[in-house]
C-alpha positions, 0 to 999 in steps of 0.5 A: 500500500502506498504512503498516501493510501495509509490510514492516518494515526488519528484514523487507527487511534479513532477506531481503537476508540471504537473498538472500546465502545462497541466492547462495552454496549457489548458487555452492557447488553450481555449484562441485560440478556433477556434470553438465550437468543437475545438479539440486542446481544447478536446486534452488539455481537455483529458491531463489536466485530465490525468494529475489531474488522476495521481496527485491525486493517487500519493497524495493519496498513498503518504499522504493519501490525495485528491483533490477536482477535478473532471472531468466530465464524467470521468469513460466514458472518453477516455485515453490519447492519445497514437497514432502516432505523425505524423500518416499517416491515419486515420479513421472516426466512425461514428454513428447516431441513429434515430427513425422512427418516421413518417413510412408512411412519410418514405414509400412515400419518398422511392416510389418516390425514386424507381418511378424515380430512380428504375423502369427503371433499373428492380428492385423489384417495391415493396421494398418500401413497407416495412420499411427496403426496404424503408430504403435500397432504401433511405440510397442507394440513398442519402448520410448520411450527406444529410438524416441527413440534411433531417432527418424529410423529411424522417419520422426520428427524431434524437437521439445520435450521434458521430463521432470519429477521429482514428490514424493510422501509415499507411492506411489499405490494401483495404478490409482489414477490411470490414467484421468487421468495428468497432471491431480494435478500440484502445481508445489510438489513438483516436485523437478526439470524437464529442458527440451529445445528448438530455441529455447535453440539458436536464442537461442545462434545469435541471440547469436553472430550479434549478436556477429559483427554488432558486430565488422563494425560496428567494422571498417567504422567504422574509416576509419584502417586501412593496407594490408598491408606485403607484407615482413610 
């Protein structure tokens, strides 16, 4: 980078600066969690990170120096928020991943569904016969929330989920955007995103059993252990 592209002392103390505000409306909004999902804590997860981003370019282009930060999930993260201050709409992404799992479990509930439900309105008695048929008759009756709550019931298990929350300045015109419901995305006005997986599990698991590891590692290096006194 040339000299005259390199931030200014002032530039990189200033960000510095910023670095310490966002670590405290941080630490402020952890200290006022609401829930385990509390999106005042995810905005100020995401400005903190945005804020350590900058500081730490800034210090490199100027003293050819790091930091020793490091967000998790970085590369994946979302941008800072760039939305509306007072939006007047928003949207709901949702998506849920399941397995079919138990087909035959599937089949039957959907039988039951078209039995009770179908029959008498004069639709085909045999669209529970096939696992897309099935899915259309239970996904048509119950609402995603209940098959998420009843997912087993149902021959499903469980895989990633995640729900995003999206600004808008005002609502969209009816239909508008029907044909393509997810293509309009801007990660800039994301407000908050909730992420459910397996593998945040399995890293826990993964940790707990490095632990575990290094406590073996410490018994069995210890050659000066007594045996036990029977009297104690």
């Amino acid at each position: 980078m040339s000299d005259a592209a390199q931030p200014t002392a002032a530039e990189v103390r200033a960000a510095a600066e910023a670095v310490k505000t966002a670590l405290d409306r941080h630490l402020a909004a952890v200290e006022r969690r609401s829930g385990e999902d509390d999106p005042a804590v995810y905005e100020a997860f995401n400005n903190l990170a945005a804020a350590a981003e900058v500081y730490d370019e800034l210090l490199y282009d100027r003293y050819d120096e790091v930091t020793p930060f490091e967000i998790p999930g970085g590369d994946d993260s979302l941008p800072p928020y760039a939305g509306p201050e007072e939006p007047h709409a928003i949207s709901v992404l949702i998506r849920r991943d399941y397995a079919v799992s138990e087909p035959q479990r599937l089949l039957a509930q959907a039988e039951r569904v078209e039995a009770a439900e179908y029959e008498s309105a004069g639709l085909d008695d045999e669209a529970a016969a096939t696992v897309p048929g099935a899915l259309t008759i239970l996904f048509g009756e119950f609402e995603p929330d209940e098959i998420a709550t009843r997912h087993k019931e149902f021959g499903l298990t469980e895989g990633d989920s995640t729900l995003w929350v999206t600004a808008a300045e005002e609502a969209a015109e009816p239909g508008e955007w029907l044909e393509a419901p997810f293509e309009q995305l801007d990660p800039q006005h994301v407000v908050c995103r909730f992420d459910v997986s397996a593998v945040f599990d399995q890293d826990e698991d993964a940790e707990s059993d490095d632990e575990l590891d290094d406590d073996i590692v410490e018994l069995d290096g210890d050659d000066d252990l007594e045996p036990l006194d029977a009297d104690r």
